[in-house]
GUKE-468000 format. One record per residue (C-alpha): x, y, z; residue number from 0; residue in one letter. Coordinates in Angstrom, 2 decimals, m for minus. Each point is the difference from the previous one (the first is absolute). Layout:
<rs>
> east / north / up / num / residuo
> X / Y / Z / NUM / A;
...
</rs>
This chain:
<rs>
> east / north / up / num / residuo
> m33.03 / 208.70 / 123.24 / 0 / X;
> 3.62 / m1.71 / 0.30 / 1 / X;
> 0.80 / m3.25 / 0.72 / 2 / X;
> 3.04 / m1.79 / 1.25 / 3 / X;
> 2.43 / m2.24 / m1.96 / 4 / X;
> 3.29 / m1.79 / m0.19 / 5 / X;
> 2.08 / 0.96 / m2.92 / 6 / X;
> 2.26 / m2.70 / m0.54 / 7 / X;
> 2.35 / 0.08 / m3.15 / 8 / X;
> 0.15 / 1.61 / m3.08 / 9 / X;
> 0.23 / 3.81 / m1.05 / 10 / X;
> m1.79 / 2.62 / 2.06 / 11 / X;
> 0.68 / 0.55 / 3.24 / 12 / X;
> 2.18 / m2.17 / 2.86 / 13 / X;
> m1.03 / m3.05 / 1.14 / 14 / X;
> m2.52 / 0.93 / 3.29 / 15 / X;
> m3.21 / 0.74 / 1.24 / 16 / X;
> m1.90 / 3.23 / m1.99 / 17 / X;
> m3.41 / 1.31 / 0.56 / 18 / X;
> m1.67 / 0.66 / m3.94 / 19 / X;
> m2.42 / 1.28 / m1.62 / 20 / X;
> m1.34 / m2.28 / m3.31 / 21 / X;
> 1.08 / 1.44 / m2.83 / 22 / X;
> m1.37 / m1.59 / m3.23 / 23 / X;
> 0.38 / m3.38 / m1.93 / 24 / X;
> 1.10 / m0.79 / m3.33 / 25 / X;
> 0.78 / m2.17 / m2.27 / 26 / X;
> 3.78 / m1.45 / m0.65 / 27 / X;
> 1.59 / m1.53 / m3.36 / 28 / X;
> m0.35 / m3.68 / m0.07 / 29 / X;
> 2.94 / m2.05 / 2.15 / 30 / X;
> 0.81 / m2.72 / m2.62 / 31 / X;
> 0.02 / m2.66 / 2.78 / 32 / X;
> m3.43 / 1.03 / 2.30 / 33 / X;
> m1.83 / 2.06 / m2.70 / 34 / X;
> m2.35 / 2.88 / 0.52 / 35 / X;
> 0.18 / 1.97 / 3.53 / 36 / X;
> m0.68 / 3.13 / 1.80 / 37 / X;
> 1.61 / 2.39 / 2.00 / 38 / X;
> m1.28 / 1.54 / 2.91 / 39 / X;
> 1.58 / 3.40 / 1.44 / 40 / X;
> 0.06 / 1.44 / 3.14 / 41 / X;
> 1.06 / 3.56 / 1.21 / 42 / X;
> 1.57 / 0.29 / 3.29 / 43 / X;
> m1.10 / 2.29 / 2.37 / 44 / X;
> 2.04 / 1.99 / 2.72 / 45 / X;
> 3.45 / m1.32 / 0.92 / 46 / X;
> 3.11 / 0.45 / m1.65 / 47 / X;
> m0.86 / m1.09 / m3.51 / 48 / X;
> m3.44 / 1.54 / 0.51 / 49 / X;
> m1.32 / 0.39 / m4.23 / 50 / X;
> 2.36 / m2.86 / m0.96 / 51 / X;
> m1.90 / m2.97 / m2.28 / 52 / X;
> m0.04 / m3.50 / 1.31 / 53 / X;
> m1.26 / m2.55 / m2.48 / 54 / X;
> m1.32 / m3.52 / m0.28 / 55 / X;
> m0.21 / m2.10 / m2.94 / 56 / X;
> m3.02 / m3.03 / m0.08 / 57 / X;
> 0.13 / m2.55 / m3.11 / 58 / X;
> m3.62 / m0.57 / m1.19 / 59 / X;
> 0.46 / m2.81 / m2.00 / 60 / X;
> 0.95 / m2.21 / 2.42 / 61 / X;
> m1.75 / 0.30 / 3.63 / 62 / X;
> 2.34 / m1.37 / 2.72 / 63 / X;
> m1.85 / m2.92 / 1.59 / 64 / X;
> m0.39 / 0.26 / 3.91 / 65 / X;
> 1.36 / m3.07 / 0.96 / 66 / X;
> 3.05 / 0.61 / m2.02 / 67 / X;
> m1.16 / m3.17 / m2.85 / 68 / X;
</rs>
């Protein structure tokens, strides 16, 4: 099943809208300033840059707080 994201900055493909497909998780080295994380990857689906990778990186050390403390 795809999905719809924003792709926003970073390597990959253009800034935009893609539709995607989840394509795996794994773990990243250590940042020394937010620790441990993840990163998620996404292949897009149809389009111009239909196969490219889109990825996200989440710290797990850390959680962001949702109001922002």
């Amino acid at each position: 099943m795809a999905m719809q994201f924003q792709v926003s900055a970073g390597g990959g493909p253009p800034v935009g809208m893609y539709k995607a497909t989840f394509a795996g998780v794994e773990e990243t080295p250590p940042h020394p300033e937010f620790g441990k994380a993840v990163r998620f990857k996404f292949k897009i689906v149809g389009g111009e840059h239909d196969g490219e990778e889109a990825t996200v990186i989440c710290g797990i050390e850390k959680p962001a707080s949702v109001s922002g403390r």
